[in-house]
TIBAZA-852844 format. One record per residue (C-alpha): residue in one letter; residue number from 0; x, y, z. Coordinates in steps of 0.2 Angstrom, whole numbers, plus 5000, padded with zeros to 4 digits. Each point is the difference from the previous one (the first is absolute). Example, Ala and Ser with C-alpha at 12.3 -4.5 7.8 and 13.67 -1.06 7.14 Angstrom:
2
A, 0, 5062, 4978, 5039
S, 1, 5006, 5017, 4997
This chain:
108
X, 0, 5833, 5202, 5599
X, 1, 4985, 5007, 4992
X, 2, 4989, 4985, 5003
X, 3, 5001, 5000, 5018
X, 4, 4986, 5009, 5009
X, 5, 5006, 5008, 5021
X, 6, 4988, 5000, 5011
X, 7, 5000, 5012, 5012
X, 8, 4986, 5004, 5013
X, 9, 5000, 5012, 5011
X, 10, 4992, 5010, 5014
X, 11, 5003, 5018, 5007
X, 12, 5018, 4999, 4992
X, 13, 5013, 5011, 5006
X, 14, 5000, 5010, 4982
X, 15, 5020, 5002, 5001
X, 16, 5003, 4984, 5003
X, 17, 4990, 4994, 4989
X, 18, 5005, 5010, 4985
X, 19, 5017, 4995, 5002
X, 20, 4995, 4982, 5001
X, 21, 4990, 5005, 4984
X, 22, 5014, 5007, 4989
X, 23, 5010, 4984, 5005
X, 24, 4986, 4989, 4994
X, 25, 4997, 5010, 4983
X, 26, 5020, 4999, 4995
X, 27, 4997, 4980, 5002
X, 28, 4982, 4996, 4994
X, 29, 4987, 5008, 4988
X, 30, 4986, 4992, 5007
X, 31, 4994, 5006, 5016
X, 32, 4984, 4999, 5010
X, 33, 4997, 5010, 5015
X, 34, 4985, 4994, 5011
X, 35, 4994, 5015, 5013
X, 36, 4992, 4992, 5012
X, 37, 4988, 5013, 5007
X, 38, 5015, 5014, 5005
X, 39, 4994, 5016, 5006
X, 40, 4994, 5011, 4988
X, 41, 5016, 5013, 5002
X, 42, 5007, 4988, 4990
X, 43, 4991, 5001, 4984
X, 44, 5011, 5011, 4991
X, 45, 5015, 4989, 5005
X, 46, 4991, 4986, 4992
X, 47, 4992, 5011, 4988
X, 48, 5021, 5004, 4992
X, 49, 5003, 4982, 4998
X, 50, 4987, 4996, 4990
X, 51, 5004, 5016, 4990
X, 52, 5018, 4990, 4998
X, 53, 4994, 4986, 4991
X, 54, 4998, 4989, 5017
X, 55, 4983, 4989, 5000
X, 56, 4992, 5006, 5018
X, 57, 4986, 4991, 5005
X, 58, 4990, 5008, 5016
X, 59, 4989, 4992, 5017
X, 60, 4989, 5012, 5006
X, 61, 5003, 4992, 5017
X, 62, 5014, 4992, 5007
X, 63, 4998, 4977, 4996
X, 64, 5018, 4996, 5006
X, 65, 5011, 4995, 4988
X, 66, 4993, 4984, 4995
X, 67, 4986, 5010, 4991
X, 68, 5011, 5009, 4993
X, 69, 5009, 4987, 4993
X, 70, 4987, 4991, 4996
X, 71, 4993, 5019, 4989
X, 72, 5015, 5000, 4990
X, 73, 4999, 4984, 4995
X, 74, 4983, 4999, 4995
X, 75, 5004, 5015, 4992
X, 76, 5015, 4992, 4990
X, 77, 4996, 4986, 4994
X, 78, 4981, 5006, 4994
X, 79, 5010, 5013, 4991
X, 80, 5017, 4993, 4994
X, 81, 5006, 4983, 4994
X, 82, 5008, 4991, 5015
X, 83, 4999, 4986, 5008
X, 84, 5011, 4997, 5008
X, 85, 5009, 5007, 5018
X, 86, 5011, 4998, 5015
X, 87, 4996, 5007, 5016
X, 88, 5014, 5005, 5011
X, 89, 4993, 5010, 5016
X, 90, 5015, 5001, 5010
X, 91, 5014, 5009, 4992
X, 92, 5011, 5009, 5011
X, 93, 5002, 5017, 4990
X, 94, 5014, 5013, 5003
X, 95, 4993, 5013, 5014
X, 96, 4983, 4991, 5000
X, 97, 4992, 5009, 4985
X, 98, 4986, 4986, 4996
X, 99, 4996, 4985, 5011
X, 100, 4995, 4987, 4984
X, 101, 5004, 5002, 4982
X, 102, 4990, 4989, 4989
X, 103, 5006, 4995, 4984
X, 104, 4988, 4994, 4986
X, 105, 5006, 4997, 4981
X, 106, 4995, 4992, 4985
X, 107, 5010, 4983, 4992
């Protein structure tokens, strides 16, 4: 699946849980964009490993809600990748509550 793009935006995560839910994500898909939506700044490092990992993280300074940092990752994606095309599914019911919204964008 390597033309699918996860988006993932987050804020003050709790870091296990989110790493976990991380390694499940990186088995699956190549492409993933994390959106840090202005977290505390404790979590800099945390943010800081994933990007050492190969993961696209994109950072708020402050907190914009989640439909900013939706909307960041897209404009970030489609200025810098060939897509156009996406399908939004924000209500995905996901085992122990990892993420509330996984968006999935790909190429045809």
């Amino acid at each position: 699946m390597k033309d699918i793009f996860i988006i993932v935006p987050t804020y003050d995560p709790d870091e296990e849980i989110m790493a976990k839910f991380m390694n499940e994500l990186k088995k699956e898909f190549k492409n993933i964009c994390i959106v840090n939506d202005g977290s505390n700044k404790s979590h800099n490092k945390f943010f800081e490993d994933f990007k050492k990992d190969g993961i696209l993280v994109l950072n708020h300074y402050v907190n914009y809600g989640k439909g900013r940092a939706i909307k960041t990752a897209f404009n970030y994606l489609l200025n810098n990748y060939n897509i156009f095309s996406f399908l939004i599914n924000d209500k995905i019911n996901v085992k122990r509550h990892w993420q509330k919204n996984w968006i999935y964008i790909w190429k045809q």
